[in-house]
C-alpha positions in Angstrom: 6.5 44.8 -34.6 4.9 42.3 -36.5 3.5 39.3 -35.1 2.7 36.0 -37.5 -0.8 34.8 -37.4 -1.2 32.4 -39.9 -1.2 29.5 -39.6 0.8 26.5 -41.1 -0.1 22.6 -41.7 2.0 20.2 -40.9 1.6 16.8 -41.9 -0.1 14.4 -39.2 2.4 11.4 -39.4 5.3 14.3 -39.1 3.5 15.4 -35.6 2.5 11.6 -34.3 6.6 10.6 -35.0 7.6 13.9 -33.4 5.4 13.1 -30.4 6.2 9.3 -30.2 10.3 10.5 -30.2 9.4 12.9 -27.4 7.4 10.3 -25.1 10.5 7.7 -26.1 12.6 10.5 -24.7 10.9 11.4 -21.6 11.0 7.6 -20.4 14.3 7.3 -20.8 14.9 10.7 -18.6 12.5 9.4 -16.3 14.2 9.3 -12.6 11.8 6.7 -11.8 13.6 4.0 -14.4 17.4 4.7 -12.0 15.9 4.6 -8.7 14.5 2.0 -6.0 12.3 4.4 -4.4 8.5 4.2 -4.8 5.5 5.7 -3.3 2.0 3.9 -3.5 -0.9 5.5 -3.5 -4.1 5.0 -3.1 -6.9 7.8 -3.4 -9.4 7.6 -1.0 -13.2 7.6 -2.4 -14.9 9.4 0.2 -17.2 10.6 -2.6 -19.1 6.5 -2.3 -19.0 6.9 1.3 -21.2 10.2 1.0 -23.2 8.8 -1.7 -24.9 5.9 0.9 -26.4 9.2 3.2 -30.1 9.1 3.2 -32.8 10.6 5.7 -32.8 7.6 7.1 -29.7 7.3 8.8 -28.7 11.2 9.2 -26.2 10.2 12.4 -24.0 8.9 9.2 -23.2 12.1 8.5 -21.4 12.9 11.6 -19.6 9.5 11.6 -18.0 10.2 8.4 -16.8 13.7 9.2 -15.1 12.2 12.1 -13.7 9.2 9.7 -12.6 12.0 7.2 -11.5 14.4 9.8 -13.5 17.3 9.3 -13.1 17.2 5.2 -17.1 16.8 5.6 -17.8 19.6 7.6 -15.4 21.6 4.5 -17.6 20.3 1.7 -20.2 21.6 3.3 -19.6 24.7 4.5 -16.8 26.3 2.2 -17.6 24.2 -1.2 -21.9 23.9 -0.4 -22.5 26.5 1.9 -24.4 25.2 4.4 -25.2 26.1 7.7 -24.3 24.6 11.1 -23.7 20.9 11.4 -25.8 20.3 14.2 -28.3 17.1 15.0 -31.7 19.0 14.8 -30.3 19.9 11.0 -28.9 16.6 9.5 -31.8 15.6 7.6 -32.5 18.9 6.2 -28.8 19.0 5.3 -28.9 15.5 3.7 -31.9 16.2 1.6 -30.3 19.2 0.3 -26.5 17.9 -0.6 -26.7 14.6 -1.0 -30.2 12.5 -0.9 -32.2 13.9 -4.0 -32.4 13.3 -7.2 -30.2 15.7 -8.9 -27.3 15.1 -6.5 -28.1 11.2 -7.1 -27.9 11.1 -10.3 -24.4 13.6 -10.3 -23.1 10.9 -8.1 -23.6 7.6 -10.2 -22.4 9.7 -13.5 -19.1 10.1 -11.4 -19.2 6.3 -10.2 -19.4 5.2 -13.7 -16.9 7.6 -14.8 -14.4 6.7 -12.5 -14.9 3.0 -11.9 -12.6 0.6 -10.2 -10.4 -0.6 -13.4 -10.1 3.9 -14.4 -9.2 4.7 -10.3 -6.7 1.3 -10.1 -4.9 3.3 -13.2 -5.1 6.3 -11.3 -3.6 5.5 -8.3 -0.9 3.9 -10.3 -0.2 6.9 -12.0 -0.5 9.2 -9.2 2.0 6.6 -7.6 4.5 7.3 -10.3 3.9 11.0 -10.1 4.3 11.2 -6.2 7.7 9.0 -6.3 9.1 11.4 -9.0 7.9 14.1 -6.1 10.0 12.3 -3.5 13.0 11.6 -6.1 13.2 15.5 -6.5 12.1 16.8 -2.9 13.5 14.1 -0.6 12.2 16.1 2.1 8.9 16.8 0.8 6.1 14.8 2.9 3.4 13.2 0.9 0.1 14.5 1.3 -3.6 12.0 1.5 -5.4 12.2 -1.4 -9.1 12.2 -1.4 -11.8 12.2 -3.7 -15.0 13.9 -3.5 -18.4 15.6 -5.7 -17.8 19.4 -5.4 -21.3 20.3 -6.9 -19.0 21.6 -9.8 -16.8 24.5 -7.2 -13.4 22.7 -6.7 -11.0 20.1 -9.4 -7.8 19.7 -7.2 -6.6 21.8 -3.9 -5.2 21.2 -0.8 -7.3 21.3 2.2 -6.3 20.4 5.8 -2.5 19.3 4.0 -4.1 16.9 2.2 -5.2 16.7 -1.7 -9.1 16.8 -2.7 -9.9 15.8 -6.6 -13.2 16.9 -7.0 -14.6 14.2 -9.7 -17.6 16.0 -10.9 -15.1 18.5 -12.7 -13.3 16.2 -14.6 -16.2 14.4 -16.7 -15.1 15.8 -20.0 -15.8 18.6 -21.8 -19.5 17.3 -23.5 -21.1 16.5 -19.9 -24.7 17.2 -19.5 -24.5 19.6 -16.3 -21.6 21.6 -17.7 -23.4 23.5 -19.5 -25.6 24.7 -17.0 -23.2 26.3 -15.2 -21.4 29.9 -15.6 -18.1 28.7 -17.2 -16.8 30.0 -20.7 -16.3 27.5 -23.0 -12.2 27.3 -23.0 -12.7 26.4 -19.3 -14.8 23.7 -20.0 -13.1 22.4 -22.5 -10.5 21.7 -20.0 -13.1 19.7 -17.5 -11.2 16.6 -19.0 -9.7 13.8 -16.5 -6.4 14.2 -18.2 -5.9 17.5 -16.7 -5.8 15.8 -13.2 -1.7 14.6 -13.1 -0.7 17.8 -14.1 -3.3 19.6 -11.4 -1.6 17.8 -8.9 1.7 18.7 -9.6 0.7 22.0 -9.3 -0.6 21.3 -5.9 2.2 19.4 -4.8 4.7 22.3 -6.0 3.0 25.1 -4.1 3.1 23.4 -1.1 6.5 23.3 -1.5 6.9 27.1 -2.8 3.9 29.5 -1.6 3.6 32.4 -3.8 6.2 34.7 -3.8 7.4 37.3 -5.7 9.3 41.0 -5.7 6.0 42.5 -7.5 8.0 42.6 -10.8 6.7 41.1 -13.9 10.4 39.5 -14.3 10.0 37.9 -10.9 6.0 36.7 -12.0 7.5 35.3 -14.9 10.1 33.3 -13.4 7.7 31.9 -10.6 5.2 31.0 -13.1 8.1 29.5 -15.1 9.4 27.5 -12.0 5.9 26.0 -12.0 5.6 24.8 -15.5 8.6 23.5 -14.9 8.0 21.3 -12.3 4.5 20.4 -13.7 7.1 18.2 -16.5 9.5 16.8 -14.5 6.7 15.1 -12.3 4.1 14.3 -14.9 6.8 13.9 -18.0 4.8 12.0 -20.5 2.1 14.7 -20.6 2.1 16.5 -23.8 2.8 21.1 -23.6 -1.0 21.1 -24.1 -1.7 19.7 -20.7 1.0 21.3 -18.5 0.4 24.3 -20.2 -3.3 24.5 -20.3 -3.2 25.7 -23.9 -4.7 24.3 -27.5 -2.1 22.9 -30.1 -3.2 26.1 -32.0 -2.2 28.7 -29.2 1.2 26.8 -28.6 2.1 26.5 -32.0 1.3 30.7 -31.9 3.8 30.6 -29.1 6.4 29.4 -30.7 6.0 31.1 -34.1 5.6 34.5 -31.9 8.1 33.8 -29.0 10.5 36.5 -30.4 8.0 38.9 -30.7 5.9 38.3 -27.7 9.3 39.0 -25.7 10.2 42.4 -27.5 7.2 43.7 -26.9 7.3 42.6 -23.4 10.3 44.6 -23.6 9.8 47.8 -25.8 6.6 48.2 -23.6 9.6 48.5 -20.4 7.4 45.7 -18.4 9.9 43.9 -17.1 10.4 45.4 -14.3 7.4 47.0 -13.8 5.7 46.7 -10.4 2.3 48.1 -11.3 -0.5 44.5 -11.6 -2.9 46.7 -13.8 -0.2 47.0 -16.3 1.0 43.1 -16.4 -2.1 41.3 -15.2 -3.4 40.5 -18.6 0.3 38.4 -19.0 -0.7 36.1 -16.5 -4.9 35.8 -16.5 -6.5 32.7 -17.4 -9.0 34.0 -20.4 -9.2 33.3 -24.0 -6.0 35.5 -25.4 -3.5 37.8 -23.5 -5.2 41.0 -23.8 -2.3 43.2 -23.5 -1.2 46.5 -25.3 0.9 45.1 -28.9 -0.5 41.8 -28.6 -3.2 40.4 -30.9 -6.1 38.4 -30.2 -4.5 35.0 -32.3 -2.3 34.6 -28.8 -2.8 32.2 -26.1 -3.5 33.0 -23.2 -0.6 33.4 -20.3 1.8 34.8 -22.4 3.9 35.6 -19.3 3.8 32.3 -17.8 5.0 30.7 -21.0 7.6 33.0 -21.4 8.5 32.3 -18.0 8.9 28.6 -18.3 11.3 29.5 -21.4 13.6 30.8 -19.7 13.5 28.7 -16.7 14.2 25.9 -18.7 17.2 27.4 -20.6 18.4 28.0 -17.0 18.3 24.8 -16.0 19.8 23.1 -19.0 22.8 25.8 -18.9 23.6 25.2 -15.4 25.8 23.2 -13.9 24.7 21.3 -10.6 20.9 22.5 -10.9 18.0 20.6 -9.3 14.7 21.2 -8.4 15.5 22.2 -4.7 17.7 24.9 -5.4 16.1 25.8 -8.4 12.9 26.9 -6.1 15.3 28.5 -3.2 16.4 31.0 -5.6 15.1 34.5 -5.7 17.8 35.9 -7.9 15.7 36.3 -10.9 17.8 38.5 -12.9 20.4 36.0 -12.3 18.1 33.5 -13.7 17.6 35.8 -16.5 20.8 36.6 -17.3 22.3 33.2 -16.9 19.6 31.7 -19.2 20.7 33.7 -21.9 17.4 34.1 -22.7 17.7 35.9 -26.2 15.0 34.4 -28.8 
């Protein structure tokens, strides 16, 4: 098998009308243009409330884990690692997380980064997002969202059924502390703030669909598939590069390679193979898929690529589909095989 890894040009007005045609589209598919429904919201910046603690007023502390309903006493004992929160301790705990000069300074970066006019934006279009969340899952109930400084350990999770954005990870590739810290450089490249819709839509859809899976690389695919496609119909203006994690390069590799990627997926007999050690590498996060057959030119999460490939073609070939019983079913050969899935 013979995968292509050179690479082509193509002309940048070509690419800028291709992606203008593409956003054009996407509004116009956008459930949120045919529908009276919509969700404000408003994240909560409990990172300024922190950022007033000083030594001088360690009760504080307390007050705003009972304001924030123990999302204090989290950040500091699963994200810092502190000990006890107890009253002979709170100045010694303050001058450690939050009243010196380094976690000072961290704090007005993120302030300045994500002042009033960026998080009114924000809020708008996480409103957007979460309405298309509600147009899809009716049921689905709508989580808080918080904001907080993770000293550089969480971006976006859910904690306590709600959603916490840690700021400090999103203050672009080029910030100073960054590159003190032990992340490779095609994670950091991703510590962008345009990564936060799509991080939330990942959030949102596993609290809707916990892991899991048969064990089979067919069923990791299809999961991972599922995902990427709900990551686009809730954040639908964000370009593959986003939802997908990946560099124009490595998608563009994707698409040139898809055929071959998927033979060798399948002369290899993966597909139904239960064994992680042999289809881990399809689904790491790292800087290529480092699998047997495939070369070093791929992107990384070849499986979960693949996966969202044939989701999709699912989708668009069946009749009556939605999101709901799109995520109910656990028939993934039947997703396979009605996909038609033959590139």
């Amino acid at each position: 098998m013979k995968f292509q890894i050179k690479s082509f040009l193509v002309s940048l007005s070509v690419i800028s009308l291709t992606l203008t045609a593409c956003r054009d589209e996407n509004k116009s598919k956008d459930p949120i243009n045919s529908t009276n429904i919509h969700i404000n919201v408003k994240v909560d910046r409990m990172d300024l409330q922190l950022s007033k603690l000083s030594k001088a007023n360690p009760n504080l502390l307390t007050e705003l884990d009972v304001k924030y309903n123990g999302l204090v006493s989290f950040l500091l004992y699963d994200l810092y690692g502190a000990t006890l929160l107890n009253v002979s301790n709170l100045p010694e705990l303050i001058d450690k997380y939050f009243d010196n000069a380094y976690v000072d300074s961290l704090y007005s970066d993120v302030a300045k980064e994500f002042n009033e006019d960026y998080q009114k934006d924000l809020n708008a279009d996480i409103s957007d997002l979460v309405t298309r969340y509600k147009i899809q899952l009716p049921k689905a109930v709508v989580p808080k969202f918080y904001a907080c400084i993770s000293l550089f350990s969480l971006d976006c999770d859910t904690v306590m059924g709600n959603i916490l954005l840690g700021y400090d990870m999103y203050m672009g590739s080029k910030y100073r502390y960054y590159e003190s810290k032990d992340y490779p450089d095609y994670v950091i490249a991703r510590f962008d703030k345009a990564y936060i819709l799509p991080r939330i839509a990942r959030k949102l859809y596993e609290m809707q669909n916990p892991k899991s899976s048969s064990g089979e690389m067919l069923a990791e695919m299809i999961e991972s598939g599922k995902l990427m496609y709900f990551k686009k119909q809730l954040v639908p203006e964000a370009p593959d590069s986003l939802i997908f994690e990946l560099t124009g390069q490595q998608l563009e590799w994707n698409t040139k390679n898809e055929k071959e990627v998927w033979q060798n997926i399948l002369n290899n007999k993966l597909l139904y193979e239960k064994t992680p050690r042999a289809t881990r590498s399809y689904f790491e996060d790292s800087p290529f898929t480092n699998a047997d057959g495939v070369p070093q030119e791929s992107s990384p999460r070849l499986g979960e690529w693949v996966g969202y490939q044939i989701v999709n073609r699912y989708m668009n070939k069946t009749k009556g589909a939605d999101i709901t019983k799109l995520l109910n079913n656990r028939n993934y050969k039947q997703i396979l095989d009605e996909s038609r899935y033959r590139p």
